[in-house]
N, C-alpha and C positions, 0 to 999 in steps of 0.2 A: 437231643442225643448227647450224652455223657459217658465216657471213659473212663472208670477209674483204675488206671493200670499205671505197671513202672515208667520212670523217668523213659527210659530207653526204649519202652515198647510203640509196634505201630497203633498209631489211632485211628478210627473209621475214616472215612470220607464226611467233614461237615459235623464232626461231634466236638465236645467241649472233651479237654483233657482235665481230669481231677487226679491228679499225680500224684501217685503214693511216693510220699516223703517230700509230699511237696504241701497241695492243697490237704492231703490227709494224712497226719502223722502218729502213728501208735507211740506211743511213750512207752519204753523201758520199763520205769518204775510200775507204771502199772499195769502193764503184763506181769510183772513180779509180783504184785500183790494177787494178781488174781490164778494164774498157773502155778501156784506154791506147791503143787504136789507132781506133776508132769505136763505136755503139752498135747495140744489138743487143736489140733491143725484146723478143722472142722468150727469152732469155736472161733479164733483167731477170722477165719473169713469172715465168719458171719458180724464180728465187731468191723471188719473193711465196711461191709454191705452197709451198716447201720448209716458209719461215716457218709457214706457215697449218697445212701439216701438223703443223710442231710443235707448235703451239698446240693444236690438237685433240688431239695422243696425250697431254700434260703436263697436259692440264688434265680429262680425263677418267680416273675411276679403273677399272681393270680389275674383272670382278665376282668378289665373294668366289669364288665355283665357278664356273669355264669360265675363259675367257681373252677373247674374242673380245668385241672390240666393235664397233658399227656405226655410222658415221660419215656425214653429206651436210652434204658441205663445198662451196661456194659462194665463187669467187676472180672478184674484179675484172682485167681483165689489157689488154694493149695489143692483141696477137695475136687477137684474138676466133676468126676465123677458123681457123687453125693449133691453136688448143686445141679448136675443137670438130671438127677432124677424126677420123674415128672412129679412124684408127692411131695419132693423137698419144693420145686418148682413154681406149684401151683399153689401150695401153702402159703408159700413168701408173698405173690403177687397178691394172694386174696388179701392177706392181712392186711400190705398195704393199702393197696385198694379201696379196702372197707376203713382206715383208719382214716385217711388222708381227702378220700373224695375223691382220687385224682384217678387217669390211668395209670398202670405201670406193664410195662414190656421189659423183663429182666434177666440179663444173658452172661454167660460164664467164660472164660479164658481161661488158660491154666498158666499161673505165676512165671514168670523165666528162674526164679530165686526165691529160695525159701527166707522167711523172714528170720532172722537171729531167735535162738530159742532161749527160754528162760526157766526155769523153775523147774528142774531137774531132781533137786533135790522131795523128800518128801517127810511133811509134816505132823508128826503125832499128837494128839489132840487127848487130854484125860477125858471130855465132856463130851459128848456126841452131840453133833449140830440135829437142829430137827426144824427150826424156821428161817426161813429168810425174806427181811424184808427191805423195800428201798428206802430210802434215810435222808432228809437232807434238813434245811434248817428250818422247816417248817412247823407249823403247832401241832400241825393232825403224825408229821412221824415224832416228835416227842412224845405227844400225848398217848400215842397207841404203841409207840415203841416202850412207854412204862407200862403201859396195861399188861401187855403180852411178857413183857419181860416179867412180871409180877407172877401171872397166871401158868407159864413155864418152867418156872425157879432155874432159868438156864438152857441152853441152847442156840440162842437168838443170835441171827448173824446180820449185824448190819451192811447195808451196802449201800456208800456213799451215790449221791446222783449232782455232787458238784464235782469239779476241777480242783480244789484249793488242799483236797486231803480233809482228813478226820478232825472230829474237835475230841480228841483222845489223844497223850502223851506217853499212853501205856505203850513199853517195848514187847510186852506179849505178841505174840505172831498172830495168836486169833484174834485179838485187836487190832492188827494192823493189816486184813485183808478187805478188798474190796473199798479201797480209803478214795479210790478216784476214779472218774471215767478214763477207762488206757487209751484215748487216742482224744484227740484234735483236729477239726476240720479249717481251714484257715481260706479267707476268700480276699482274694486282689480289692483294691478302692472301689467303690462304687459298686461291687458286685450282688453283696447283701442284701439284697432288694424285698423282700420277702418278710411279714412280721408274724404271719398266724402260725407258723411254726408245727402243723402238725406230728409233724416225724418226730419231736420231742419224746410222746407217747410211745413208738418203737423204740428210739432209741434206750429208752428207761424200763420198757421191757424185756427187750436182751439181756440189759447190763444184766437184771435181776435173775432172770433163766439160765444165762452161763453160770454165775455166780450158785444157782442151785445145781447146776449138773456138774459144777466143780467141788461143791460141797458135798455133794451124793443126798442133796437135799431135797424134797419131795413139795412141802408147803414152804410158799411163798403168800406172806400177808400185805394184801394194798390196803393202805393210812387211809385211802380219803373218807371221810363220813358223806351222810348221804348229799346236802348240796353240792359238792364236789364232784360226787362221781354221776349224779344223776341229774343233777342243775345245767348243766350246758346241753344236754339233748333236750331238754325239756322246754328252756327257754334259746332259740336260736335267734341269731342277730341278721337281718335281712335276708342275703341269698345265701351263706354261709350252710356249709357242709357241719350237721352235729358232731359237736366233739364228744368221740370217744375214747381221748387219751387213758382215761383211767375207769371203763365201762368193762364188766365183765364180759359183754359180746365180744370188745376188741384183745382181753388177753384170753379169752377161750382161743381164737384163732391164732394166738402163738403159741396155745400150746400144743394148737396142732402143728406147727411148724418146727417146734422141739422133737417131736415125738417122731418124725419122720424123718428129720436129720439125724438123731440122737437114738431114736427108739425107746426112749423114753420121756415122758412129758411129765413137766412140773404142775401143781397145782395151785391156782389165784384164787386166796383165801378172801370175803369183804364182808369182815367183823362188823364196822361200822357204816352198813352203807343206810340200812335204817336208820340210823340216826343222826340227827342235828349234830352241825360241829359243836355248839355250845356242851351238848349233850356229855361228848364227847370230850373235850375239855374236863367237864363235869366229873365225870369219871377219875379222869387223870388225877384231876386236883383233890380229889377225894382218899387217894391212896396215902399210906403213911408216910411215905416220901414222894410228897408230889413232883414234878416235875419243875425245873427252873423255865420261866417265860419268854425271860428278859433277857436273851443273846437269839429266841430267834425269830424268823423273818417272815414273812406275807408277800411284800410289796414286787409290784411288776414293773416299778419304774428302776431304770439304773440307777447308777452312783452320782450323775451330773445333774440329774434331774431334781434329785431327794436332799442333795448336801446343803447347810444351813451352818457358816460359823465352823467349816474346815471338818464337820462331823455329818457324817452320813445317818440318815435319818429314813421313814417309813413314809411312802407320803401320806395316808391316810383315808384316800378318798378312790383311789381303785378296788375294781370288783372285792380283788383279794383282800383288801384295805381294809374295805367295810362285811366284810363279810368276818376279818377276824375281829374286828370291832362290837358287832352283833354276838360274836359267839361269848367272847372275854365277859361282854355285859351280861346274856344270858346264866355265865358261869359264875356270875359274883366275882371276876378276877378285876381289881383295879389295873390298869397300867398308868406311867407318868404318861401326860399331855405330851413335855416333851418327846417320846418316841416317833411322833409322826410330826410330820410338818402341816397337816392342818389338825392345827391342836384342839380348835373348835367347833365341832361337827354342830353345835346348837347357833352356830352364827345364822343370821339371816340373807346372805348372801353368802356363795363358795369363795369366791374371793377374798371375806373379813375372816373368812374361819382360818386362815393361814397366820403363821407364827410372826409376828411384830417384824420386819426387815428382811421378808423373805423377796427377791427379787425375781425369782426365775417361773412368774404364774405363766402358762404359756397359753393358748387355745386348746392343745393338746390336754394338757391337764385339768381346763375343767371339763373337757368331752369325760376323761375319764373319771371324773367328778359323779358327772350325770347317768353314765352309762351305768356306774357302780352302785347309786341309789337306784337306777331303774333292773336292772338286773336282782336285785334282791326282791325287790317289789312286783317285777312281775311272775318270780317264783312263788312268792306270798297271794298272789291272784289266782292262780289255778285251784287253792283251797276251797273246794266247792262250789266250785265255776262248772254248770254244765255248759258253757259252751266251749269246755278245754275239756270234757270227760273222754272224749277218744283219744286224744293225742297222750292223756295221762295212763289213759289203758293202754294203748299202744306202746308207750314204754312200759310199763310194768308186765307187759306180755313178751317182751323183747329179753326185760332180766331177769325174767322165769327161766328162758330158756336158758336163757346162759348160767343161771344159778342153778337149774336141774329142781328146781321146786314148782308148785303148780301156779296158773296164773292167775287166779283168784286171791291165795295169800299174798304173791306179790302186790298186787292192786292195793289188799286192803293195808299194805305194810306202806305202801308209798301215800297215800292218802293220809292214815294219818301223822307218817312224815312233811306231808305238805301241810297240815293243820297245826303240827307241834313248831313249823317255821314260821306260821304268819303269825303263830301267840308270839314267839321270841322277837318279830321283827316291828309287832305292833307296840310291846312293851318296850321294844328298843326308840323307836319314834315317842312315847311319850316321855322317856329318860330324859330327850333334845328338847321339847316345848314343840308346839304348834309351831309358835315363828321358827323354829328352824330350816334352812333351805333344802335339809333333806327329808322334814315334813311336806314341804313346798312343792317338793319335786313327785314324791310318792303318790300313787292311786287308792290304795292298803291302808285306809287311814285309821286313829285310834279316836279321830274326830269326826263329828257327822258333818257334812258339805252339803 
């Protein structure tokens, strides 16, 4: 049981307080960036609620056997009314729900004090926005963020999904919106207990949904290409809830959650979801100004984890790692060795494949070694596997729906998305050699056994 309400408000009997301005802090600037035209009370809650969620999936730990846990979360808000209608209501709970695996039971207060308002002023624009998409330092939002930019000749509104601000110097205004997530969630020593992180996926689809209803903007495009956004339901890891972070099942149901708060609902565009990141890449790179590589990031481990020699580095051998490893190769993109800290993916052991005086191999790090050769390789396995033919129908009748197309063309669009993976990931294993430990480790092989 969780509170997120003011410093000074009562709290349940036996609930956790998440204190606004305390555990959950909206930042100034970025409500400024993001209400540049006027304020939008309804909005402002619903970035609380995000916070609040977060705070509840991080700080509670999933139980050793099952997955699910049950949550009655309790939010201070301006909208009293609007949040306790039963369609805004029930919208909220299913999203989460369905995104997280967990229960949710979520209830409304009304603020003591309105939050400071901001962005009163209002912004004239020569270009009319018409997309918007989420942005971070990823390959798939550079890479799609040229395409689309390409294909538009203008319009495109990016919306950062770090803390740190934009990698843009422009004083332009339309540059300078959407540069940050507006709030911070902040949790005491020891509290952070939690690493699956689902509510990430809410959280990144609000930011993008306010951002289109403050734009007066209709599509919104999600970057991931198809391993991305269909590779984690497809292959799940022991008793784990499939992640839907960036599945059009789970933004169809915010946008029914927009649509019932707002009365009007954005639209989740997924350009790429047939295709391979390489593929994808591919494209990019193909443009007459392709995209630059080499400022951005993959890697799921921190900054402690990866540093080598006072400079922060990629580690190389997580999912993400190797998955953009595979695609770069697929796309003919060199990168230096040095970017990652295992500079050697053809080593014969994970251990040798790390860069000459690296000190920090941990246990943790080569699980995530293995997991990240096996995770690519057992997506490479479903390629004409009948004994994965229903679960692969089962998703492809899942993103019918959500895509509004029939489920026979999805089928046959995922299939041979899983055949054009296991060419890129066989041709990526004979790049390494046989002896390498991520030939070693694979099922998917380019050799016969």
């Amino acid at each position: 049981m969780v509170d997120a309400v003011e410093l000074d408000a009562a709290v349940r009997d036996g609930a956790i307080a998440a204190n606004l301005g305390s555990a959950i802090n909206l930042s100034i600037a970025g409500l400024e960036s993001y209400f540049y035209t006027g304020w939008r009370p309804e909005l402002v809650d619903l970035l609380v609620i995000a916070a609040a969620v977060e705070y509840c999936d991080l700080s509670v730990k999933r139980p050793a056997w099952g997955w699910a846990r049950s949550f009655d979360l309790r939010v201070a808000v301006h909208s009293l009314d609007r949040w306790e209608d039963s369609a805004v209501h029930n919208a909220l709970e299913d999203a989460l729900s369905f995104l997280t695996g967990d229960q949710w039971i979520v209830s409304f207060v009304q603020r003591m004090r309105d939050i400071e308002r901001v962005g009163q002023g209002s912004l004239g624009f020569d270009v009319r926005d018409r997309v918007i998409m989420p942005y971070s330092d990823g390959v798939d939002s550079r890479a799609v963020s040229a395409l689309v930019d390409e294909a538009e000749k203008g319009g495109l509104v990016r919306v950062r999904l770090g803390t740190k601000g934009g990698d843009t110097h422009s004083k332009d205004p339309r540059e300078r919106r959407f540069m940050s997530v507006p709030y911070q969630v902040r949790f005491d020593v020891g509290q952070r207990v939690e690493s699956s992180a689902r509510s990430r996926g809410f959280k990144f689809a609000v930011i993008t949904g306010i951002a289109a209803a403050l734009a007066n903007v209709e599509r919104i495009v999600v970057t991931e290409s198809g391993q991305g956004a269909l590779g984690p339901i497809l292959v799940t890891l022991g008793q784990s809830h499939p992640d839907y972070r960036v599945h059009p099942a789970f933004t169809r149901r915010i946008e029914a959650l927009f649509e019932a708060l707002t009365g009007k609902a954005p639209h989740y565009e997924y350009p790429r979801i047939w295709s391979t990141k390489g593929e994808t890449v591919t494209a990019a790179q193909n443009l007459a100004q392709p995209p630059n590589w080499a400022n951005t990031r993959s890697c799921w481990q921190g900054a402690r984890q990866v540093s080598f020699e006072h400079k922060r580095r990629q580690c190389g051998i997580c999912a993400a790692c190797m998955l953009r490893r595979l695609s770069m190769h697929a796309a003919g993109v060199e990168e230096p060795a040095a970017n990652y800290i295992w500079e050697d993916l053809s080593a014969p052991k994970i251990e040798k494949g790390a860069v000459a005086g690296f000190t920090l191999m941990t246990p943790s790090l080569r699980e995530h070694a293995v997991a990240g050769v096996l995770h690519l390789d057992h997506l490479a396995s479903l390629s004409g596997s009948a004994i994965h033919s229903r679960a692969v129908a089962r998703v492809a009748r899942e993103t019918a729906d959500a895509l509004r197309m029939s489920s026979s063309e999805a089928e046959s669009n995922l299939l041979a998305l899983l055949a054009r993976h296991r060419a890129e990931w066989l041709a990526f294993q004979e790049s390494l050699g046989p002896n390498s430990f991520v030939a070693k480790l694979a099922q998917v092989s380019p050799w016969q056994r």
